[in-house]
C-alpha positions in Angstrom: 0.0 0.0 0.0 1.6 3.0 -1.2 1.3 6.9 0.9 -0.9 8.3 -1.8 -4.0 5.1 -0.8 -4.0 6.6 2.9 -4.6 10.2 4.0 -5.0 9.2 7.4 -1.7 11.7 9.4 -0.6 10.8 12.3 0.1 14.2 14.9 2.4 12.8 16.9 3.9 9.7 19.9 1.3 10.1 22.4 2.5 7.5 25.0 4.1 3.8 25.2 2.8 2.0 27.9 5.5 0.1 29.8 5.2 -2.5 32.7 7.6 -1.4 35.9 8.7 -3.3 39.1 7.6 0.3 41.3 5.4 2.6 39.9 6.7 5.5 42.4 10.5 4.4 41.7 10.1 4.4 37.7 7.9 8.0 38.5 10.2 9.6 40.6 13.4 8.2 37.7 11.5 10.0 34.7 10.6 12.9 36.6 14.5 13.3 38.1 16.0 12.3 35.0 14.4 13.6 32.2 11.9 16.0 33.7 8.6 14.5 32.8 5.8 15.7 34.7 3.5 13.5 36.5 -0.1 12.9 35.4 -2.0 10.6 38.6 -5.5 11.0 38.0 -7.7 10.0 40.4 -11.0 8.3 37.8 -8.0 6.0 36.6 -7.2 4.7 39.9 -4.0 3.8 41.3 -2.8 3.6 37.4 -1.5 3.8 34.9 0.7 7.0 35.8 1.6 9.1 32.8 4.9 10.5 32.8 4.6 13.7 29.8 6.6 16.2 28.1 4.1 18.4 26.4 1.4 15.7 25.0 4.3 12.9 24.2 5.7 10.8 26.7 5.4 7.0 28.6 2.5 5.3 30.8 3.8 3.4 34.1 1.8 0.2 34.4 2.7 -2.1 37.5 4.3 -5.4 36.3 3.2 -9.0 37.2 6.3 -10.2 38.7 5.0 -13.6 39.0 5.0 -14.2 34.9 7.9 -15.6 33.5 10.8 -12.9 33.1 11.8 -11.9 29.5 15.8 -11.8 28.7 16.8 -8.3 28.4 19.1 -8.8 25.5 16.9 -11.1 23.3 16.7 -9.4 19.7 13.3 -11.5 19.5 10.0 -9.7 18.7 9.7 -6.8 21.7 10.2 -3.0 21.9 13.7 -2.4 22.0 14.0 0.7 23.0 11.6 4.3 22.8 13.2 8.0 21.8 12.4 11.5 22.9 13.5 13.8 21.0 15.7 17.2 21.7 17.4 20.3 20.7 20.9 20.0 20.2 20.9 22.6 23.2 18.9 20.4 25.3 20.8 17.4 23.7 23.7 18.8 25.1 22.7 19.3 28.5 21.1 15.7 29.0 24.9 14.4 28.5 25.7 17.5 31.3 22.5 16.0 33.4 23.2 12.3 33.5 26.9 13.0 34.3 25.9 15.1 37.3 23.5 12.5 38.2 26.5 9.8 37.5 23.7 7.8 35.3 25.6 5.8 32.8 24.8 6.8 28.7 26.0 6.0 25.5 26.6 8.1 22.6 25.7 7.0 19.4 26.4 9.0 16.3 23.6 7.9 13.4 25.4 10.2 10.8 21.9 12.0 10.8 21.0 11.7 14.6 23.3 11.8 17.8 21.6 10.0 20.5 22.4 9.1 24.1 21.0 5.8 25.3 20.6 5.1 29.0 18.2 2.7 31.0 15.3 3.2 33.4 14.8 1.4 36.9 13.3 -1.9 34.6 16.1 -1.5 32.6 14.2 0.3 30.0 16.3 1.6 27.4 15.5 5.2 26.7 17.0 7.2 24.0 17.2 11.3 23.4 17.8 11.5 20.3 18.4 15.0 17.9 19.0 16.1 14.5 22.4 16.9 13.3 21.4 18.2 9.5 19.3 20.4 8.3 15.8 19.1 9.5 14.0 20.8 6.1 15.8 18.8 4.1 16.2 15.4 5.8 11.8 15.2 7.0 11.4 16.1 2.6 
């Protein structure tokens, strides 16, 4: 199915729903870390607890830790990772942040992109990610 047999346009990420070990640990993490604010409303209960920047961002759901666990590094069918992106300016301060809050990262340059990868309490991995060309011509 080609682009021009769908008009249907997406706005944007809203949220990926992830399963955590501690709902307040994994809140207080994204909220420390990368300075998501906390959505606890009380018609939804206990949770899910949304963790936003603007309208985008991740939904804390409490994990069953009596099912089977999943291995980590398994390239099998999973999410592998989820990316927020940044200004180079903010991009730039994230590296500052995580190395004040010693939080180990690693830089990846995607010729593109630079990102920084890191993991959440779960082990997560969460990427920033930002452009590094001109964004007219690369998203044309």
């Amino acid at each position: 199915m080609s682009t021009e047999d769908n008009d249907l346009q997406l706005e944007f990420l809203d949220h990926v729903a992830i399963r955590v070990a501690d709902l307040e640990i994994s809140a207080n993490w994204y909220e420390k870390v990368l300075g998501l604010k906390r959505y606890q409303l009380p018609e939804w209960g206990a949770f899910p607890i949304f963790m936003l920047s603007g309208k985008s961002g991740v939904a804390l759901f409490p994990a069953d830790l009596n099912d089977p666990k999943l291995d980590s590094n398994s390239r099998n069918i999973k999410i592998d990772h989820f990316a927020f992106n940044v200004t180079n300016e903010n991009f730039e301060k994230a590296k500052q942040h995580y190395s004040k809050l010693d939080i180990e990262f690693d830089f990846q340059d995607h010729h593109y992109f630079h990102s920084i990868y890191t993991k959440d309490p779960d082990g997560h991995k969460v990427e920033l990610t930002t452009i590094v060309v001109d964004e007219d011509t690369f998203y044309n």
